[in-house]
C-alpha positions as CSV (number, residue, x, y, z in Angstrom):
1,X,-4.6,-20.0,112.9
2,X,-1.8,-19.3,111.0
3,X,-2.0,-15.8,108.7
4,X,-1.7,-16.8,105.4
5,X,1.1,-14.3,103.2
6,X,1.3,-14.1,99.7
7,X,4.1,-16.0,97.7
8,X,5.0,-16.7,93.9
9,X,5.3,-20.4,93.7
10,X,7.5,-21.9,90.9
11,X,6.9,-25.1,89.3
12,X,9.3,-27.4,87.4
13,X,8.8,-29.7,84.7
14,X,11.4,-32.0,86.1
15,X,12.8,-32.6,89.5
16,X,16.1,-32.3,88.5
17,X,14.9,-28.6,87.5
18,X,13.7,-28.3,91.0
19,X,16.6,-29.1,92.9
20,X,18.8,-26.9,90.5
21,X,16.8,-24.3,91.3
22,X,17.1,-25.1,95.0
23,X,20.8,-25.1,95.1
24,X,21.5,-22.2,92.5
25,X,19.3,-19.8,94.5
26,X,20.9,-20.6,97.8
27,X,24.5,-20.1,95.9
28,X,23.1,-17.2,95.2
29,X,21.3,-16.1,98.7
30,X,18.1,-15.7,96.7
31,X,15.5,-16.6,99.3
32,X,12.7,-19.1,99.2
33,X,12.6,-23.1,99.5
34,X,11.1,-26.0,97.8
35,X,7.7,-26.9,98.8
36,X,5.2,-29.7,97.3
37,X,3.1,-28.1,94.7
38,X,-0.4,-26.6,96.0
39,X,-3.5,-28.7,95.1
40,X,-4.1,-25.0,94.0
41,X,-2.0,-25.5,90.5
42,X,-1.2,-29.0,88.8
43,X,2.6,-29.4,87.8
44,X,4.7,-31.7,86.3
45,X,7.4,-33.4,89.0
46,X,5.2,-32.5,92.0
47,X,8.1,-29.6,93.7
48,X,7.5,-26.2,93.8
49,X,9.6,-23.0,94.6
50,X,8.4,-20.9,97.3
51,X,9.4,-17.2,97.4
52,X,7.9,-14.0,99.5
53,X,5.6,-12.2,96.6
54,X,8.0,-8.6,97.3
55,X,10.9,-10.9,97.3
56,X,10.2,-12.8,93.9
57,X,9.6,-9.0,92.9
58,X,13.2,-7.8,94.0
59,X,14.8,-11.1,92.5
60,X,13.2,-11.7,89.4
61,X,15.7,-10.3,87.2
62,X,18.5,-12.7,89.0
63,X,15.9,-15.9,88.9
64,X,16.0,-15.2,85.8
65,X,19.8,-15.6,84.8
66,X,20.0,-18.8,86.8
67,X,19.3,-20.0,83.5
68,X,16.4,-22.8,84.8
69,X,13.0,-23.1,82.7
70,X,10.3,-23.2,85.4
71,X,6.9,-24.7,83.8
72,X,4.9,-21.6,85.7
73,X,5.2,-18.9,88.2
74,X,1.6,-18.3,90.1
75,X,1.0,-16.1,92.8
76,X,-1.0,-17.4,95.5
77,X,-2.0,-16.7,99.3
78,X,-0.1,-19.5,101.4
């Protein structure tokens, strides 16, 4: 069985939001990928972002200039 690691998952009001989140962090090498949203946490277009907890940690600052409203950021063991 697979070891579950801890990750900050992003979710989107919109799938638009989603994707520009997808291809603005991999313009900007920020790493993490899009992922269906946990049945953990409920979200609007159903797409989550999924980044390493130390990595959302080390990148928050630049996810944050990307300029993209993300309904929630939720940590959770995945």
């Amino acid at each position: 069985m697979r070891e579950k690691k801890d990750y900050m998952v992003l979710t989107f009001h919109t799938t638009t939001e989603a994707m520009e989140m997808e291809k603005k962090c991999g313009e900007q090498h920020i790493p993490g990928r899009l992922i269906p949203v946990p049945r953990a946490i409920t979200a609007g277009c159903g797409l989550a972002w999924r980044i390493p907890q130390a990595e959302y940690e080390r990148y928050q600052t630049a996810i944050g200039h990307l300029g993209i409203a993300f309904q929630q950021a939720v940590a959770l063991k995945l």
